[in-house]
C-alpha positions as CSV (number, residue, x, y, z in Angstrom):
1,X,0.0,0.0,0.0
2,X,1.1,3.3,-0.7
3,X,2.9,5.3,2.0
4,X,0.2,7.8,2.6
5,X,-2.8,5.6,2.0
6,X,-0.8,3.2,5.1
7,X,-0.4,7.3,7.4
8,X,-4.4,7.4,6.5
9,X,-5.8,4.0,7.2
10,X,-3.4,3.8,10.4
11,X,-4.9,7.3,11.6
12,X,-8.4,6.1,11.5
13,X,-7.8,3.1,12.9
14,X,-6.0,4.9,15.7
15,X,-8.9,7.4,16.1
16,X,-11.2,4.4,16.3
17,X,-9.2,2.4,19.3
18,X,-7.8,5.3,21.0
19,X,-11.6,7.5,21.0
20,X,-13.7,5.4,19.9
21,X,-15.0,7.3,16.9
22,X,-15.2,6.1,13.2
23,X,-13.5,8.4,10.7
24,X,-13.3,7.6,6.9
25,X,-9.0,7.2,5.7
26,X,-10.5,9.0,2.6
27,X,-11.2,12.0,5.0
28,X,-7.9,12.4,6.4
29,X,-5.3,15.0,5.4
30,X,-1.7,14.5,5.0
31,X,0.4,16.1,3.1
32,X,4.3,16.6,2.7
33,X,6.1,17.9,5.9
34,X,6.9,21.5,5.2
35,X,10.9,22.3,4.6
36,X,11.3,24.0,8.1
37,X,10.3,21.0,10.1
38,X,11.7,17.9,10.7
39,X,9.3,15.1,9.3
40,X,8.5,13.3,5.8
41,X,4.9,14.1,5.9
42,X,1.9,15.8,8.0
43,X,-1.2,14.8,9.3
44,X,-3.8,17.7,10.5
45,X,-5.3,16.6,13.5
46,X,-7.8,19.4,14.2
47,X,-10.4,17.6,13.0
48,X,-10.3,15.2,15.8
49,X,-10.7,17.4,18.6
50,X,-14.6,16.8,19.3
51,X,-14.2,13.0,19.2
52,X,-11.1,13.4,21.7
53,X,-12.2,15.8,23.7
54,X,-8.6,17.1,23.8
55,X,-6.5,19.9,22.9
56,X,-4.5,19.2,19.3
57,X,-0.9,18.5,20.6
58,X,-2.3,15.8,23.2
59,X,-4.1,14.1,20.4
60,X,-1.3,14.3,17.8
61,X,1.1,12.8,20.9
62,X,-1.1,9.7,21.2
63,X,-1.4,9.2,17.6
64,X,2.2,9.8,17.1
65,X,2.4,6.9,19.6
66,X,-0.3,4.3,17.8
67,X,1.4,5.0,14.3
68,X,5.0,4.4,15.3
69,X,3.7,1.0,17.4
70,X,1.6,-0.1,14.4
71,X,2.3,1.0,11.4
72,X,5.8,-0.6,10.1
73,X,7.4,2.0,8.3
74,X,6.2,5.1,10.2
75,X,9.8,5.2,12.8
76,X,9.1,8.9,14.8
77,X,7.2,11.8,14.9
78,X,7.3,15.2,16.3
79,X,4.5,18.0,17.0
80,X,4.3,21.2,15.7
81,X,1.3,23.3,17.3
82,X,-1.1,20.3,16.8
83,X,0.1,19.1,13.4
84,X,1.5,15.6,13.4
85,X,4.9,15.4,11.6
86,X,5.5,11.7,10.7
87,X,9.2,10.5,9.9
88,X,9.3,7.5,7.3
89,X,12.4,4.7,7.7
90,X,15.1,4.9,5.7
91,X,14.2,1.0,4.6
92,X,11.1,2.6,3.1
93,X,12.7,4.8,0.7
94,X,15.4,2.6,-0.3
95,X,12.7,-0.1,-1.0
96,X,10.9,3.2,-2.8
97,X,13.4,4.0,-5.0
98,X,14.3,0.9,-6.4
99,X,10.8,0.6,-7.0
100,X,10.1,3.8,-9.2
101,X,13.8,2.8,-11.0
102,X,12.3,0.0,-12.6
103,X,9.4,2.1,-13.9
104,X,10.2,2.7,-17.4
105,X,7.0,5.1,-17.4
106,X,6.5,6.5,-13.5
107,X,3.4,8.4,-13.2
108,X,1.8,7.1,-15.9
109,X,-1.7,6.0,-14.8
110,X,-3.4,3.3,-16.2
111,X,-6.0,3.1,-18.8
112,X,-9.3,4.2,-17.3
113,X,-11.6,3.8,-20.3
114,X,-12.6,7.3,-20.4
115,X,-12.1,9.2,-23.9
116,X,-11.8,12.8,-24.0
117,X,-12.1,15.1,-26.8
118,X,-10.0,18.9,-26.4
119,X,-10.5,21.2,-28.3
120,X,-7.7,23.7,-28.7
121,X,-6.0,26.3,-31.4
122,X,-9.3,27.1,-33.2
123,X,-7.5,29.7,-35.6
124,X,-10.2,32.3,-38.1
125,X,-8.4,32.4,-42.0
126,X,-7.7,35.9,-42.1
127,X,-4.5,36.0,-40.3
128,X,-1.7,34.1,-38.9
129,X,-1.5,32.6,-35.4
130,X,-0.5,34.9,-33.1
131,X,1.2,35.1,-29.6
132,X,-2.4,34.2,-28.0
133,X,-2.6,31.3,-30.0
134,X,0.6,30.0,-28.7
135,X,-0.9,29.9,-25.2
136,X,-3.9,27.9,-26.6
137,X,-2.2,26.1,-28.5
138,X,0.6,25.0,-25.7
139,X,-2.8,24.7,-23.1
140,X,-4.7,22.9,-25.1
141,X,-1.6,20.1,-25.7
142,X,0.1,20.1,-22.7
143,X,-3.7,19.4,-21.4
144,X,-3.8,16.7,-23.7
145,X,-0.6,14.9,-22.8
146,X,-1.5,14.9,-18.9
147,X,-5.0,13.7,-19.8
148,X,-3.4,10.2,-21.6
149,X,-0.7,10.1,-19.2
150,X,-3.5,10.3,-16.5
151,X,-5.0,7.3,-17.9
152,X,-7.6,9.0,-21.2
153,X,-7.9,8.2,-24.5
154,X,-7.2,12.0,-25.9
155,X,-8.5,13.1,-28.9
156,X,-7.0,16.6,-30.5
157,X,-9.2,18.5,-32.7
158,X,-9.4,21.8,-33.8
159,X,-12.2,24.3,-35.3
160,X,-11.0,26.4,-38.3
161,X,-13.3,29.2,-38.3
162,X,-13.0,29.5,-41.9
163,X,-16.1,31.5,-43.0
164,X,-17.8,34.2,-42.2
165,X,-17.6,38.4,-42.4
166,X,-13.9,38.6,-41.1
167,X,-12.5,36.0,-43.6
168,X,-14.8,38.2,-46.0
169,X,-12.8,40.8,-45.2
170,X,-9.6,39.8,-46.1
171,X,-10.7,38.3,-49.2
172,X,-12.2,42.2,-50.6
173,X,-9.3,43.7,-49.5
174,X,-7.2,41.3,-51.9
175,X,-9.4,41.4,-54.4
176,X,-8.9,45.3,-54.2
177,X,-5.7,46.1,-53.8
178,X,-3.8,43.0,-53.9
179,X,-2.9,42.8,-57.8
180,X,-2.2,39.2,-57.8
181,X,0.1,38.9,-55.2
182,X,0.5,35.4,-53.7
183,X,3.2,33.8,-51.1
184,X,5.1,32.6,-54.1
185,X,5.2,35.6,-55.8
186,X,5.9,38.1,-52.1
187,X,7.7,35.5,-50.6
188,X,5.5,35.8,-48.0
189,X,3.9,32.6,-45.4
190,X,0.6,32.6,-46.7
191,X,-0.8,33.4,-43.4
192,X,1.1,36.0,-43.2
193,X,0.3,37.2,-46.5
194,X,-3.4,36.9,-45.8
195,X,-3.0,39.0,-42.3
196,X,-1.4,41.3,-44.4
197,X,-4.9,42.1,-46.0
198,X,-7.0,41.7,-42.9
199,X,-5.0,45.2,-42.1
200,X,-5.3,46.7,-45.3
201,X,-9.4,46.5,-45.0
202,X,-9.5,47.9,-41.7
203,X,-7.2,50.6,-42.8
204,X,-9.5,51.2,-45.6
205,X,-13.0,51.5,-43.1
206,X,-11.3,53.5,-40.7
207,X,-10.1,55.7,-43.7
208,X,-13.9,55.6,-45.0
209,X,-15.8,55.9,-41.6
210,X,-13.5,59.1,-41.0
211,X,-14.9,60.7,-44.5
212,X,-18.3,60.1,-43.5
213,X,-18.0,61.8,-40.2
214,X,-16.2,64.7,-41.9
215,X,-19.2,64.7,-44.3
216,X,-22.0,64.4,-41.2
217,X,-22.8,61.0,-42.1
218,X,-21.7,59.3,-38.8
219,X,-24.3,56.7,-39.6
220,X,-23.9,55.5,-42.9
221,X,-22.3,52.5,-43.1
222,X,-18.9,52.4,-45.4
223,X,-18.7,51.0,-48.8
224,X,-16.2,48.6,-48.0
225,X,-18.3,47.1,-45.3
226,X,-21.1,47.1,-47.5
227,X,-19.3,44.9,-50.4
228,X,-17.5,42.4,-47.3
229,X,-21.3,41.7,-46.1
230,X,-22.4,41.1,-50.0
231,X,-19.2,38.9,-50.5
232,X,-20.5,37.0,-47.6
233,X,-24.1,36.0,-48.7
234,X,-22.5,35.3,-52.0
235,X,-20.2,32.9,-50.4
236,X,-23.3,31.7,-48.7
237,X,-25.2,31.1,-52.3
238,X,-22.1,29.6,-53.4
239,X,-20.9,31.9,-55.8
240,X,-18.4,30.5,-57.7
241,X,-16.2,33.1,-58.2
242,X,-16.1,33.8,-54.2
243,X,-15.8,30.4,-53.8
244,X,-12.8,30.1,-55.7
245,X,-11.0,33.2,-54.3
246,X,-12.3,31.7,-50.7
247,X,-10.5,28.6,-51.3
248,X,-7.5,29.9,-52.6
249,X,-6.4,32.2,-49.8
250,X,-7.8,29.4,-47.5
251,X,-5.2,27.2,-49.1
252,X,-2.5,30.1,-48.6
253,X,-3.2,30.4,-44.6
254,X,-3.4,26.6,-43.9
255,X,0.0,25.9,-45.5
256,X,1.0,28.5,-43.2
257,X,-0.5,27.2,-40.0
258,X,0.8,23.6,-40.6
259,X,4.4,25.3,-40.6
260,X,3.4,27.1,-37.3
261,X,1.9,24.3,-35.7
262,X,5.2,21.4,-36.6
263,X,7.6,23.7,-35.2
264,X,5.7,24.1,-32.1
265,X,5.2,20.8,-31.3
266,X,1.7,20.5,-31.7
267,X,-0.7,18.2,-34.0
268,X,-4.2,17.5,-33.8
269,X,-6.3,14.2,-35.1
270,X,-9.0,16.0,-36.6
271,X,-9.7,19.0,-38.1
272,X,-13.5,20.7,-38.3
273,X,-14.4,23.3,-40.4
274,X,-16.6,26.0,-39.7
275,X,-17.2,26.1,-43.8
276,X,-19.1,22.4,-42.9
277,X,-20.5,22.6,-39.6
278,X,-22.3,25.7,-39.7
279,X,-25.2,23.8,-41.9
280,X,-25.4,21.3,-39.1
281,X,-26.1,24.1,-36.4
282,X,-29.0,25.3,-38.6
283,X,-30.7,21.9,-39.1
284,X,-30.5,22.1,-34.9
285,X,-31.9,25.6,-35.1
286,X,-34.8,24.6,-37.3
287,X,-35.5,20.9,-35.1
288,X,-35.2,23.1,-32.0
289,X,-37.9,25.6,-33.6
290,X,-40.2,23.0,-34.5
291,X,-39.5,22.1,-30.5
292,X,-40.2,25.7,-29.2
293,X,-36.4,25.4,-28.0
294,X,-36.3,29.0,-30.3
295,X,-38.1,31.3,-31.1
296,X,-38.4,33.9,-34.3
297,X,-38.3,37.5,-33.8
298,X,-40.6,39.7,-36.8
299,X,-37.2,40.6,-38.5
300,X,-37.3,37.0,-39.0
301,X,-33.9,36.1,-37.3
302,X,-34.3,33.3,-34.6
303,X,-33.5,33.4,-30.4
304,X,-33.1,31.9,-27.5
305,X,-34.6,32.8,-24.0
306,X,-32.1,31.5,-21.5
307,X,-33.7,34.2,-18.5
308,X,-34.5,32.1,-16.2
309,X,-31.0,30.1,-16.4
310,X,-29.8,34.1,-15.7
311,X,-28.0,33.9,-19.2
312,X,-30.7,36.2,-21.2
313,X,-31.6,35.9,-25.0
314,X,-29.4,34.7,-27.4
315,X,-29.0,34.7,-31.1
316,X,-28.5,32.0,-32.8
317,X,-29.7,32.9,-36.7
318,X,-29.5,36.6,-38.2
319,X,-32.3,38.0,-39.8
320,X,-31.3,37.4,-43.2
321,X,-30.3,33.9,-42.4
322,X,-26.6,33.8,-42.1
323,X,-25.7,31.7,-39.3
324,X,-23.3,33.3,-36.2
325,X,-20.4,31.5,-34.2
326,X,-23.4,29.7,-31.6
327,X,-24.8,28.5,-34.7
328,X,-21.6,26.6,-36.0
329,X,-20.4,25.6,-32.3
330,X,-23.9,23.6,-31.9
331,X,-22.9,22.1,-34.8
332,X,-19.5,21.2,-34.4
333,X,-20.7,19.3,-31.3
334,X,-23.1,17.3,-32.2
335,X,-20.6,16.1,-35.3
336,X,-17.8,15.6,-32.7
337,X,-20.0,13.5,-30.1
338,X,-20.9,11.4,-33.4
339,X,-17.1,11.0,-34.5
340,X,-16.4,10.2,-31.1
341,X,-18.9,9.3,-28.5
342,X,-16.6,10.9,-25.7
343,X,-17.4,11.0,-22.0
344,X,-15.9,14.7,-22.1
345,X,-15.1,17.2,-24.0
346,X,-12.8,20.5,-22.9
347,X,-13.0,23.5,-25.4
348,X,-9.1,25.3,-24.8
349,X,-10.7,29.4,-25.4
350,X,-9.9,32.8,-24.3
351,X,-11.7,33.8,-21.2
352,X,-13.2,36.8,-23.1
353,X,-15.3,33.8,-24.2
354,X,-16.9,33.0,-20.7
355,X,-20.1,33.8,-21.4
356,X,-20.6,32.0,-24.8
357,X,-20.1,28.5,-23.4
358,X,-22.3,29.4,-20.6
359,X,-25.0,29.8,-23.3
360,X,-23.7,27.1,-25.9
361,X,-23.7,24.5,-23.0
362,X,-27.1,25.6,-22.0
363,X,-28.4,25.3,-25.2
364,X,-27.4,22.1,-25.5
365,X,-28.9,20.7,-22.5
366,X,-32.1,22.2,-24.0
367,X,-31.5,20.5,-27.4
368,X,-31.6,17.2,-24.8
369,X,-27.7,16.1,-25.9
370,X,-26.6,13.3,-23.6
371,X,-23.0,15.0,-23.3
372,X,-24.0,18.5,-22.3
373,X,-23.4,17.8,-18.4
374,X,-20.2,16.7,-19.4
375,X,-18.6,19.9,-21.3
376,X,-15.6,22.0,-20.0
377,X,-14.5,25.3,-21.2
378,X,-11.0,25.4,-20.0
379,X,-11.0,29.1,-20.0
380,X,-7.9,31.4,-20.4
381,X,-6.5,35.0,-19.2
382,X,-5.1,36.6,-22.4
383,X,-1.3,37.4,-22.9
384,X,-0.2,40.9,-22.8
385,X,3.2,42.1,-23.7
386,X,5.6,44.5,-21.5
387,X,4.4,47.5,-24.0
388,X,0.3,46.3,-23.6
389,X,-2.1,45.0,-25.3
390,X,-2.1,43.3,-29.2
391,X,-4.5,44.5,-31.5
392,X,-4.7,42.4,-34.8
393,X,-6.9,44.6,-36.7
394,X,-4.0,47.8,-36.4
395,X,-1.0,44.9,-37.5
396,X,0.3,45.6,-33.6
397,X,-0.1,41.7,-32.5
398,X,3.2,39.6,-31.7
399,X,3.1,37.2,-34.6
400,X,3.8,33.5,-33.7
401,X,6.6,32.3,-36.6
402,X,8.3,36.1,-35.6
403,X,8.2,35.1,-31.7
404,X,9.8,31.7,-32.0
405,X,12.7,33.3,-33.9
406,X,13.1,35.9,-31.1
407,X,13.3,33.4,-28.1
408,X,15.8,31.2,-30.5
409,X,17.8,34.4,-30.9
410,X,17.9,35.1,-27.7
411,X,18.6,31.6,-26.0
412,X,21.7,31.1,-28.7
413,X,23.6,35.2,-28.1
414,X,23.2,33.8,-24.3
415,X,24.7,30.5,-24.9
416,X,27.4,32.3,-27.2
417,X,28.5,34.1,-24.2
418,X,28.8,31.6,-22.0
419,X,30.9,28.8,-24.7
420,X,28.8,26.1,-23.1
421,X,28.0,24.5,-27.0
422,X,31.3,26.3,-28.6
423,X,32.2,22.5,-29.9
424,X,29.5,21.3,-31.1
425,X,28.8,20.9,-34.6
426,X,26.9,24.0,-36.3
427,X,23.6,21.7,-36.7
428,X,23.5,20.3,-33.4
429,X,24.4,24.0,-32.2
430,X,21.3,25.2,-34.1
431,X,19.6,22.2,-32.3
432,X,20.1,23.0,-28.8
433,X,19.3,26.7,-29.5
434,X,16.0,25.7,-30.8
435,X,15.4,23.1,-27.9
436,X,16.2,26.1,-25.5
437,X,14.7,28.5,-26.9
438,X,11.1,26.4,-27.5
439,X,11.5,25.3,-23.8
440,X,11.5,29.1,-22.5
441,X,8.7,30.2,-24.8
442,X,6.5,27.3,-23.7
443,X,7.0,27.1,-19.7
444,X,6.9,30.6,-19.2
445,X,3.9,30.2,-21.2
446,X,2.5,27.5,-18.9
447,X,3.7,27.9,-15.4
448,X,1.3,30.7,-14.9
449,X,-2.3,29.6,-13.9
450,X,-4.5,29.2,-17.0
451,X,-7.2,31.7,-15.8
452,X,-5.0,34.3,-14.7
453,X,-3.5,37.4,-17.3
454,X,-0.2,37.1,-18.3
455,X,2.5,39.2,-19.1
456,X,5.3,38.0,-21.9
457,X,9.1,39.0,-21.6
458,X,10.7,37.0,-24.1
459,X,14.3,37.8,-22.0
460,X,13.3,36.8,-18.9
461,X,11.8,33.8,-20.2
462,X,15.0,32.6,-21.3
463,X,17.0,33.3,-17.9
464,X,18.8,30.5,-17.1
465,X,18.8,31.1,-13.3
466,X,15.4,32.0,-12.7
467,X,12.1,30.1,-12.9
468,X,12.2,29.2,-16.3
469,X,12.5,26.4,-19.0
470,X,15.9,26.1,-19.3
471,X,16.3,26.1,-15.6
472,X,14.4,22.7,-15.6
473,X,16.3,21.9,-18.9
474,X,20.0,22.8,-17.1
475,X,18.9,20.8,-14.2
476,X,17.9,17.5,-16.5
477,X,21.4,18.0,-18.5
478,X,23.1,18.3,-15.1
479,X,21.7,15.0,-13.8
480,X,22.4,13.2,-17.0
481,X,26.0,14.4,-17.3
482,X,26.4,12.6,-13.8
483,X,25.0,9.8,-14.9
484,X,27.3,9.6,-18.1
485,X,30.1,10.8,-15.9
486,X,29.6,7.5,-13.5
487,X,29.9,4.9,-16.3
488,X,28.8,1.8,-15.7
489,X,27.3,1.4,-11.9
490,X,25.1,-0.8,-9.5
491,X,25.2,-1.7,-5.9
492,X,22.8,-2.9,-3.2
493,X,21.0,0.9,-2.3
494,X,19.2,-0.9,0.9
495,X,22.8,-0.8,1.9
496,X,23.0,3.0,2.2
497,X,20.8,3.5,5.8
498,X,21.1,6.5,6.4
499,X,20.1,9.0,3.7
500,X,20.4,13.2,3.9
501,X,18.0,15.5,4.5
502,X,18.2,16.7,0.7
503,X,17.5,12.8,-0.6
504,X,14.6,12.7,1.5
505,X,13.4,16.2,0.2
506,X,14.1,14.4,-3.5
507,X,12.5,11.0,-2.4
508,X,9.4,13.0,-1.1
509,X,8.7,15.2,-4.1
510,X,9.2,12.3,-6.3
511,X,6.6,10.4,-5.2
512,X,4.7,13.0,-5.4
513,X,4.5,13.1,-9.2
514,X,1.6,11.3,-9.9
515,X,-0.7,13.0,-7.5
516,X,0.4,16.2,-9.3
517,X,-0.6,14.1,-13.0
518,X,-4.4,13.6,-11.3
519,X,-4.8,17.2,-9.8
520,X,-3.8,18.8,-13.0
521,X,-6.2,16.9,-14.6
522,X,-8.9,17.6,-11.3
523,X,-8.1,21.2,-12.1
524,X,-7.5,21.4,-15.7
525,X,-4.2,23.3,-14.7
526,X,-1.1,22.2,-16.5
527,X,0.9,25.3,-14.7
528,X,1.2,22.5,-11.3
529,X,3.5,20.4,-13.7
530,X,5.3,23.2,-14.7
531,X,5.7,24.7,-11.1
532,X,6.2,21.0,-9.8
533,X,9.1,20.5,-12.1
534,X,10.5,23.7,-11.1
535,X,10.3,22.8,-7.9
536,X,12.4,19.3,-7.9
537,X,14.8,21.0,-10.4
538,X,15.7,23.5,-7.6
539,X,16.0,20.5,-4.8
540,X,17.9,18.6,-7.6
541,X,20.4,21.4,-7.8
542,X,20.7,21.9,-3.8
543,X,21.3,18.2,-3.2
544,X,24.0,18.4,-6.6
545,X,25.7,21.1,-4.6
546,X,25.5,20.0,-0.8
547,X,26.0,16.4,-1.1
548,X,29.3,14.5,-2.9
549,X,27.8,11.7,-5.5
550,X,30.9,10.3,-7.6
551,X,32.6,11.0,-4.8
552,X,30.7,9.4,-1.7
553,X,31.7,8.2,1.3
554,X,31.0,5.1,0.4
555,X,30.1,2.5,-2.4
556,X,26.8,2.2,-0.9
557,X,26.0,5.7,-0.9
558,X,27.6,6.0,-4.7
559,X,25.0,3.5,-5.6
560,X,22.2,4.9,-4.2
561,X,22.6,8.8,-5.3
562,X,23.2,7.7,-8.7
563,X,20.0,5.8,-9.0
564,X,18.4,9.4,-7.2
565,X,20.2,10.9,-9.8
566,X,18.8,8.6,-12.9
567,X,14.9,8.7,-11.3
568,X,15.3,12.3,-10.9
569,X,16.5,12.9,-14.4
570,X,13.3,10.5,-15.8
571,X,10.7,12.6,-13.7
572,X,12.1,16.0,-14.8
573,X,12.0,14.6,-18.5
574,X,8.4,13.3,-18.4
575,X,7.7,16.6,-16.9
576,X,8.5,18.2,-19.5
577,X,7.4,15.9,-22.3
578,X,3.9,17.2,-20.5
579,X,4.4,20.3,-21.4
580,X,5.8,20.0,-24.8
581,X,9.4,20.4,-23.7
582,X,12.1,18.1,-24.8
583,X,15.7,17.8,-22.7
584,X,18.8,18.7,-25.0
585,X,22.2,17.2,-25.1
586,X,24.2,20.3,-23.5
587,X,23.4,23.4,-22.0
């Protein structure tokens, strides 16, 4: 039995003999022993004061007591102000460690059955992914590789939103001023290229919206916007020269986002267009009508009253029949749950989203679809930049392809100065650049809380002493040089009896690793397996510095920090696998 399952049940059998009352082991807290004290791990005994009818520290003396008599591994304890800090034997953690050695795969849960469809990335046509997009995009599959790891089968999809007035947009403004230009021709990513006009047609409303007010026609709406709604209902009647044009630039932007998405790591098993599944959500529409699900306003475009669920009226069809995003994202669901007939499905979106999914969950619970209880929008703060806020309509947003260049840059004029990779071949220079580089981009990306804002530094992300990717990275290298360093090693580790504070620390946090797996996946949070590999990086480096490992005191203790050394060196690299981050050769 694990070592905190055999604190848990000994507690409430201790509770029951010593004060006759029944507590539940489920229902008892223990966690790791704080740094300060002495102790391997806690047990709150507060909640035992009515049963005993005694002050904290008396009760955590007599448990104390009980455990060491009767639970084999549990050797002393000491009492901190009514907490119950519980020391494990040093036979425990040798027996431990050799344990988790021979686990190829340690913290990988097994299969559960469950099959979860994410959603992440989710990209419109009119312009290139952008710094936002990269925290989706390294949410949504750092998400997915905890999910399997805890035990799901994970499906990746995506949504293009590849219709509608926006990709409209784009398409005029080509059509205008464009003269033929194409990435071959510019030289230009098609996204890119594509973005490019999304800028040029705002330019060109702002430009006409300021004439009009100049003229005192504040409410007329521009020409340009005019032709981009026309351009959509044509697309809608499937006009074939719109068509065309529509899947030409399409064609452009997802060469471009395939590019994107391979050098950051990132794939996805199916793709769903918006182009498709829009038709879907107005079938819905019209079987919800015929329901009284809807309703139809006298402009003729259709509703939803979601009052008394505090969520007001909705649209979900415009008055001259064009669908909207609700419309589509009914669709897209019910598609999905027939690909894939999951038992949950987590949508990776902004948080500026909130309130959609509120309604679009709603809404299907009213349709009477047997997944809607089991829908999760894992909802996001956005990413701001030292300077402020993006804006992609002004150009002014921190394109992806341009950002990944700029961390690369960095981390290689930082390794440069230092001569760490000075003889290495160029390619496998260029390699460990772009590992490093990748690695600070994405943590710094992920260690921050999902729903929180967060602010982008590309330099500090790459700081090689501070809470960072390459920190974990430098601390994985270090262990591994160690382990090349030792050659060829063994030994009996039960040998060593009497390990330092700094291998317990190590031993501790290590175990810990797949309760961290199951409570990012409780939470939907992959920042706790960023901050916990932070975390046994920085004990890593402590115990590297304070205690002698080539050179130990003895054989015994040789054998048995090099096999901390190699499980350490496994659980920072499946760490980091987690969150897209892959361990190179030198730092």
């Amino acid at each position: 039995m694990e070592i905190t399952q055999l604190i848990k049940v000994g507690v409430s059998k201790a509770v029951e003999a010593l004060y006759q009352h029944s507590v539940s082991a489920t229902d008892i807290l223990v966690s790791a022993t704080r740094k300060e004290f002495e102790g391997d791990y806690t047990v709150v005994v507060f909640p035992f004061t009515k049963a005993a009818r005694k002050a904290p520290p008396a009760i955590a003396e007599e448990l104390g007591n009980y455990l060491v008599e009767h639970v084999e591994d549990i050797e002393a304890f000491n009492i901190i102000k009514g907490f119950l800090n519980l020391v494990v034997s040093n036979s425990y953690w040798s027996k431990f460690l050799s344990e988790v050695a021979g686990q190829e795969q340690y913290g990988k849960h097994p299969d559960n059955g469950e099959r979860v469809v994410i959603e992440y990335s989710s990209p419109n046509t009119n312009k290139p992914l952008h710094l936002g997009h990269i925290r989706n995009n390294l949410l949504g599959w750092s998400m997915s590789q905890i999910l399997t790891t805890a035990g799901y089968d994970v499906k990746r999809v995506q949504i293009i939103n590849d219709r509608g007035i926006h990709i409209c947009k784009s398409m005029l403004a080509w059509q205008k001023f464009g003269n033929g230009e194409t990435p071959e021709s510019s030289g230009m990513k098609g996204d890119h290229l594509v973005g490019k006009y999304y800028v040029a047609y705002n330019t060109e409303e702002k430009k006409q919206k300021a004439a009009l007010a100049e003229a005192g026609k504040e409410d007329d709406e521009p020409t340009i916007l005019t032709e981009a709604r026309e351009m959509l209902l044509k697309w809608e009647d499937n006009d074939p020269e719109v068509r065309k044009l529509w899947e030409m630039m399409n064609g452009w932007v997802f060469s471009g986002f395939d590019t994107t998405y391979k050098r950051l790591g990132v794939s996805f098993d199916k793709l769903y267009y918006e182009s498709q599944t829009y038709l879907l959500g107005k079938d819905a529409i019209d079987a919800g009508l015929e329901k009284k699900i809807f309703y139809t306003k006298e402009d003729g475009s259709v509703w939803i009253d979601l009052e008394d669920a505090k969520l007001d009226h909705k649209l979900v069809l415009r008055s001259d029949g064009t669908s909207v995003y609700m419309t589509q994202d009914i669709g897209t669901a019910q598609e999905r749950f027939k690909d894939y007939k999951m038992d949950k499905s987590v949508y990776v979106v902004g948080n500026e989203q909130d309130h959609h999914f509120k309604v679009l969950f709603k809404i299907l619970e009213r349709l009477g679809a047997s997944y809607a209880d089991n829908l999760y929008h894992l909802s996001y703060g956005m990413v701001e930049l030292p300077e402020g806020k993006m804006k992609s309509r002004e150009g002014t947003v921190v394109d992806a392809d341009d950002l990944m260049d700029e961390v690369v840059q960095i981390a290689k004029q930082e390794s440069e100065e230092r001569g760490d990779v000075a003889d290495l071949p160029a390619d496998r220079k260029q390699e460990v650049w772009r590992r490093i580089g990748l690695a600070a981009l994405k943590y710094h990306m992920i260690r921050v809380s999902p729903r929180k804002t967060m602010v982008f530094d590309p330099k500090e992300s790459v700081d090689i002493q501070g809470q960072s990717g390459p920190f974990i990275q430098y601390s994985a290298v270090r262990a591994n040089s160690v382990l090349k360093k030792a050659g060829d090693w063994g030994g009996d580790v039960s040998a060593y009896s009497t390990p330092e504070s700094q291998e317990k620390d190590l031993m501790v946090m290590i175990k810990r690793y797949p309760d961290v797996i199951q409570e990012a996946v409780k939470n939907y949070d992959p920042s706790l397996v960023g901050n916990y590999a932070y975390e046994l990086a920085k004990s890593y480096n402590k115990f590297y510095h304070d205690i002698r490992i080539l050179k130990a005191e003895s054989e015994a203790a040789k054998s048995f920090r090099l096999l901390l050394t190699q499980v350490v060196s496994r659980t920072l690299e499946s760490a980091l696998t987690l969150l897209g981050i892959e361990v190179p050769e030198r730092m």
